[in-house]
C-alpha positions as CSV (number, residue, x, y, z in Angstrom):
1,X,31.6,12.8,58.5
2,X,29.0,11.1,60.8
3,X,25.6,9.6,59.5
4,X,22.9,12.3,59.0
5,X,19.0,12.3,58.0
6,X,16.6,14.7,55.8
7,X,13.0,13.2,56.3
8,X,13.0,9.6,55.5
9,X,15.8,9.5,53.7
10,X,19.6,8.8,55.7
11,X,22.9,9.3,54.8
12,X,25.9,7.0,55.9
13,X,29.2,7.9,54.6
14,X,30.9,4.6,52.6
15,X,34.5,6.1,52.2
16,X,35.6,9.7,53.4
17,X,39.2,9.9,52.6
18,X,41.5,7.9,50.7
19,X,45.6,8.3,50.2
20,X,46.1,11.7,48.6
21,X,47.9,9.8,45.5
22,X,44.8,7.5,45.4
23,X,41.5,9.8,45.6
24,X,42.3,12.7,46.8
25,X,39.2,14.7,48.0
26,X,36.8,12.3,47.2
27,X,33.9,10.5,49.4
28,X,31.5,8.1,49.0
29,X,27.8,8.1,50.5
30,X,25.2,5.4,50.7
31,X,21.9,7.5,50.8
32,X,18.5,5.3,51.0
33,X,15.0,5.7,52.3
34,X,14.1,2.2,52.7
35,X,12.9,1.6,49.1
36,X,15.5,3.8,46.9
37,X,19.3,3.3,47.2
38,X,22.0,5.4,45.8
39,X,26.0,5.5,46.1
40,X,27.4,9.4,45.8
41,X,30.6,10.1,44.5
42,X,31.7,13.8,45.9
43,X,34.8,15.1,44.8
44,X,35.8,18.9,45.8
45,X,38.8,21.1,44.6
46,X,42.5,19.2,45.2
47,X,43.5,22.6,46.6
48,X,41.3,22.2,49.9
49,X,42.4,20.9,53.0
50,X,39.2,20.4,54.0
51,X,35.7,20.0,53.7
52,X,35.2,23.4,55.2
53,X,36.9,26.4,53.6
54,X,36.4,29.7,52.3
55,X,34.9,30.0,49.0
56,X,32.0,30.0,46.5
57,X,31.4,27.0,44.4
58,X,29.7,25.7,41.0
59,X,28.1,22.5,41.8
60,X,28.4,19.8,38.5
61,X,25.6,16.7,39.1
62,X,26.2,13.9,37.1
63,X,24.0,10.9,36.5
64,X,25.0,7.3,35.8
65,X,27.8,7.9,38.5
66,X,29.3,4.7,38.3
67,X,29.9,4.8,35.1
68,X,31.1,8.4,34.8
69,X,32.5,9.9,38.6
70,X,36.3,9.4,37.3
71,X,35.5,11.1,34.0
72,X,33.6,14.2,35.5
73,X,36.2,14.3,38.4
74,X,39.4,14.1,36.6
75,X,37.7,16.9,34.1
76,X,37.9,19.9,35.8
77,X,41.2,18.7,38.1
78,X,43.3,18.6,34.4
79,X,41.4,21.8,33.7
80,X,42.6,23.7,36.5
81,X,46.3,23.9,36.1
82,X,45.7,25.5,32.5
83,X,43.5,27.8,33.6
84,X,43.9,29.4,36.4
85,X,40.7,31.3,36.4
86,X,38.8,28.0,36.8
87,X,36.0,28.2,39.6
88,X,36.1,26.0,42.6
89,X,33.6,23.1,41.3
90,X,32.2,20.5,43.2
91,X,31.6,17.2,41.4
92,X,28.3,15.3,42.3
93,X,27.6,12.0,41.2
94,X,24.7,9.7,41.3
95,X,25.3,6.1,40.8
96,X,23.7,3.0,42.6
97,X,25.1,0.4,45.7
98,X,24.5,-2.6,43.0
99,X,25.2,-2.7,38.9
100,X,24.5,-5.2,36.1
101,X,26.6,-8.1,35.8
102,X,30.1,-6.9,33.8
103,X,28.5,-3.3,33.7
104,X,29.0,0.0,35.2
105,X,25.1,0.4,34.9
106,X,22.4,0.1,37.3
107,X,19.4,-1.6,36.8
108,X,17.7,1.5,38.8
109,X,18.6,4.1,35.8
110,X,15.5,2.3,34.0
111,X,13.4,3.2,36.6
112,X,14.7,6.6,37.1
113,X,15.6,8.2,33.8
114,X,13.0,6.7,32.2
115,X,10.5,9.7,31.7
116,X,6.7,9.4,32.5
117,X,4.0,9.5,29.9
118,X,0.6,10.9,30.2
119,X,-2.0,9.4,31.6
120,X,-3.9,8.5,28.5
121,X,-1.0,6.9,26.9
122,X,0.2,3.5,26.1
123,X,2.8,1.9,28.5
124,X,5.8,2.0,27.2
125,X,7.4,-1.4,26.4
126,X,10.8,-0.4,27.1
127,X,12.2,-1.0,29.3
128,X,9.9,-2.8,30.9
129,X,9.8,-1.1,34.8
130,X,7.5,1.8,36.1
131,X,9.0,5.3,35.9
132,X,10.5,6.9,39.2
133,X,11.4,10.0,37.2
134,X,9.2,12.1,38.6
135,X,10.4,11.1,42.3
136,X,13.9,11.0,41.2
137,X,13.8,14.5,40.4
138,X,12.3,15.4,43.6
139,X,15.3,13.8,45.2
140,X,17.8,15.2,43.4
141,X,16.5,18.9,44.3
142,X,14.5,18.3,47.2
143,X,16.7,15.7,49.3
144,X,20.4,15.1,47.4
145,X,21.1,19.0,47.1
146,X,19.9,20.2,50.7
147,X,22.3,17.5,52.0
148,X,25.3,18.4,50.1
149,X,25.0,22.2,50.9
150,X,24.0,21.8,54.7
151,X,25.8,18.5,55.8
152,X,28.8,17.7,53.7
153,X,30.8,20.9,53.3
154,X,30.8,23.8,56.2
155,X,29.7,27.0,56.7
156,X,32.5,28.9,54.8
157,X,31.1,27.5,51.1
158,X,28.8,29.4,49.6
159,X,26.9,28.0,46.6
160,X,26.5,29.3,43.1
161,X,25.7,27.8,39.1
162,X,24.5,24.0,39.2
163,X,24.7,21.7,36.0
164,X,23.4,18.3,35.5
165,X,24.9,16.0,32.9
166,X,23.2,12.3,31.8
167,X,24.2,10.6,28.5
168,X,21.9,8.2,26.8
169,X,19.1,7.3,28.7
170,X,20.3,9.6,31.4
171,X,20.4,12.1,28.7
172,X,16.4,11.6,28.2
173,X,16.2,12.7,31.6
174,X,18.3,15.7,31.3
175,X,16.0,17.3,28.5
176,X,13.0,15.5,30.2
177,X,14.0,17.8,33.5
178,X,14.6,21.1,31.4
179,X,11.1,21.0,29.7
180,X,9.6,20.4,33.4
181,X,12.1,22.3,35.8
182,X,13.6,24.4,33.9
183,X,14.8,26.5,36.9
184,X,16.7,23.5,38.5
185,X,19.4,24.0,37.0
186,X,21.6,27.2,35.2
187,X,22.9,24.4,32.6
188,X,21.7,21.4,31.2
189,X,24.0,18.9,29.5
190,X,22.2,16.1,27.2
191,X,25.1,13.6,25.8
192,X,23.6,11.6,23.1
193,X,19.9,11.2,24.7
194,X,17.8,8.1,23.6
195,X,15.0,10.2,21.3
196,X,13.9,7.2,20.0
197,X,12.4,5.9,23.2
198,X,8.8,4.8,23.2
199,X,8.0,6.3,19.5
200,X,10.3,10.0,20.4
201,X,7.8,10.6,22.9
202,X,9.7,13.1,24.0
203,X,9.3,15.7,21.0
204,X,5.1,15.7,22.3
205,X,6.6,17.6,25.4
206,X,8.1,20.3,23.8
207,X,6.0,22.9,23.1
208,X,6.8,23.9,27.0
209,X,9.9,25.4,25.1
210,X,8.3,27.4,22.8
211,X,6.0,29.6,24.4
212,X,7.0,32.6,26.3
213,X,8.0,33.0,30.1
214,X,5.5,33.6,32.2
215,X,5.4,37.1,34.5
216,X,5.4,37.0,38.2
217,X,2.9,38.8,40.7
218,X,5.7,42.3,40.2
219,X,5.2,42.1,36.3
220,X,8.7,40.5,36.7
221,X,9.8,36.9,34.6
222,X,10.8,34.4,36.2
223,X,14.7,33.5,37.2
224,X,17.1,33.7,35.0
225,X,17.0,31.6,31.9
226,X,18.9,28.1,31.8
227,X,20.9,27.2,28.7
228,X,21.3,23.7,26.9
229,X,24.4,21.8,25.5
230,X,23.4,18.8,22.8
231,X,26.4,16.3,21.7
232,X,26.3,13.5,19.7
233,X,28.9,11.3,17.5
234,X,29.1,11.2,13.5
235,X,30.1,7.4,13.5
236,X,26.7,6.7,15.7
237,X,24.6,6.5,12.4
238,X,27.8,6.5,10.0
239,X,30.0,3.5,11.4
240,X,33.2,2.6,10.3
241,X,34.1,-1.0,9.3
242,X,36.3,-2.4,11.4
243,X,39.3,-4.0,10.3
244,X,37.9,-7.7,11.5
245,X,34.8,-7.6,10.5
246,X,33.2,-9.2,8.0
247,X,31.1,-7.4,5.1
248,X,27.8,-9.2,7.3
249,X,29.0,-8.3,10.5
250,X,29.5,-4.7,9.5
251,X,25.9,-4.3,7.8
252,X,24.2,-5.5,10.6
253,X,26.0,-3.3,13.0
254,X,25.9,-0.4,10.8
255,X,21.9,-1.2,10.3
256,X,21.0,-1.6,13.8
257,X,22.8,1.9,14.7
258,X,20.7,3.3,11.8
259,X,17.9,2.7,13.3
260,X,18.5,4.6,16.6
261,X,18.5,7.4,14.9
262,X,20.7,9.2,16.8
263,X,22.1,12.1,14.3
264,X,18.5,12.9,12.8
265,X,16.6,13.4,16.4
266,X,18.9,15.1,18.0
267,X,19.7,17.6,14.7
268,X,15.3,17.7,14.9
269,X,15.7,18.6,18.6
270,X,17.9,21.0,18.2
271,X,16.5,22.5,15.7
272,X,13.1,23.0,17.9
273,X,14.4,24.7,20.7
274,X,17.3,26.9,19.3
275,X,15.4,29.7,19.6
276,X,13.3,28.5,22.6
277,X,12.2,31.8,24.6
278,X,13.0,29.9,27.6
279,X,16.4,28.7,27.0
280,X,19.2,31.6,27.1
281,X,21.4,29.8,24.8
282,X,21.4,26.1,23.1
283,X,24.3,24.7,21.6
284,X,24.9,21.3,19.3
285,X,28.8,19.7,19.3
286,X,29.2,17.0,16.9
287,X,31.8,14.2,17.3
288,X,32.8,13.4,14.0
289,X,35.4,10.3,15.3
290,X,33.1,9.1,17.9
291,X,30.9,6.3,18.6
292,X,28.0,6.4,21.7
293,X,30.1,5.2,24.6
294,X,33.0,7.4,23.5
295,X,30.8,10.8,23.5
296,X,29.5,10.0,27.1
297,X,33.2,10.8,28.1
298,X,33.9,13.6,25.4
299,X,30.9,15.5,26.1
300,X,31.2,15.6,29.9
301,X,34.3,17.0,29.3
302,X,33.5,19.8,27.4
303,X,30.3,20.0,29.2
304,X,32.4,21.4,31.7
305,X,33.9,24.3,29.6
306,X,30.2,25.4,28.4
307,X,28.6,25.1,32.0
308,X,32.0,27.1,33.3
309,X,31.1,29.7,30.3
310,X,27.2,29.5,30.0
């Protein structure tokens, strides 16, 4: 796949094709415009011989793709063989050329998950960067998803249902996105989101959920409705002591996940848009054995079941 372009932005490929017992049907893309930089994961079904085939597709995006392109790959290719019915899915993930020392994170998710606040408000403290949220989205719709359905894959794929996925911060952004796009996407996917950020700002936006759907010019609503899946873990605000721990060590660990509070916002959250007359449906999953980092990789994959069914 040669280099291409959409405005100012350019696409070079990284990594097409590895062994078929490595990667199979995966490729890497650097795409930059000069100022932002991204590294793509794209992985399509193990069943095509090519990038170019006959068939309709669900499209899965999935934010801090570094951290989480194996998980959301290897998800719906374990999936498939016990259910034959699966769709073909396409797994896009977003992720960044450079990460934090002994991380899989990127010091560009600050900038880009990190939601914008009005114009009357108080910075935000944390973390510490301007938010790029705003043009981040605009990439994602207006630049990453033109790309993948008019450069990477041919003529024969035809493109249906679209998901995005973000956990923690990332999962700010994904109910920061549904409250202001909520036609981006059929189904949003919010794994653990950090409602605590700069005083739960984020609860101040909601009343874009609550009020009716507007009518078009025909007396018609507008597109069809998306639907939201919530996840968190029990052990988030209810750790365990470990078994090498001291009786210090565990209270301060067990005080400074208190005060995330995880469990409460997102039960509060959930609880405010269930019946949101701009969702279609909302759904909560709680982890009872899991702490943050595990949920990341437990909710994506069962993110994929709901966004399959939803």
């Amino acid at each position: 796949m040669a280099s291409s372009s959409i405005g100012s932005w350019s696409f070079h490929p990284l990594v097409t094709s590895f062994p078929p017992t490595v990667l199979p049907n995966v490729g890497y893309w650097n795409i930059t415009n000069g100022t932002w930089e991204y590294q793509v994961q794209i992985s399509w079904p193990l069943n095509w011989t090519s990038t170019d085939v006959q068939s309709h597709v669900n499209t899965l995006y999935v934010l801090d793709g570094n951290a989480l392109a194996g998980t959301a790959t290897e998800a719906l290719r374990k999936r498939r063989p016990v259910d034959s019915t699966q769709p073909d899915t396409i797994v896009v993930t977003i992720g960044y050329p450079s990460l934090l020392p002994d991380s899989p994170y990127s010091q560009g998710r600050y900038y880009d998950y990190q939601i914008p606040v009005c114009a009357n408000c108080t910075t935000p403290t944390l973390p510490g960067v301007p938010s790029n949220a705003e043009n981040f989205l605009i990439f994602l719709d207006g630049v990453l998803r033109p790309w993948i359905t008019s450069h990477v894959f041919g003529d024969g794929v035809t493109w249906g249902r679209d998901a995005l996925f973000g956990h923690s911060f990332a999962g700010l952004f994904a109910v920061w996105a549904l409250i202001v796009r909520p036609e981006l996407f059929d189904v949003y996917l919010s794994a653990s989101p950090y409602l605590i950020w700069n005083e739960e700002y984020i609860f101040d936006l909601l009343g874009a959920l609550k009020t009716p759907r507007p009518e078009n010019a025909n007396g018609n609503t507008t597109p069809r409705l998306p639907a939201l899946q919530l996840s968190y873990g029990a052990l988030e605000g209810h750790p365990r002591k470990r078994r090498t721990e001291t009786e210090a060590e565990f209270e301060e660990r067990r005080a400074f996940l208190s005060s995330l509070k995880t469990e409460t916002l997102i039960k509060r959250l959930f609880k405010e848009v269930r019946d949101s007359p701009r969702l279609r449906h909302v759904e909560l999953l709680e982890y009872p054995n899991s702490y943050h980092a595990a949920v990341g990789s437990a909710a994506l994959c069962d993110g994929v079941d709901y966004f399959l069914d939803w």
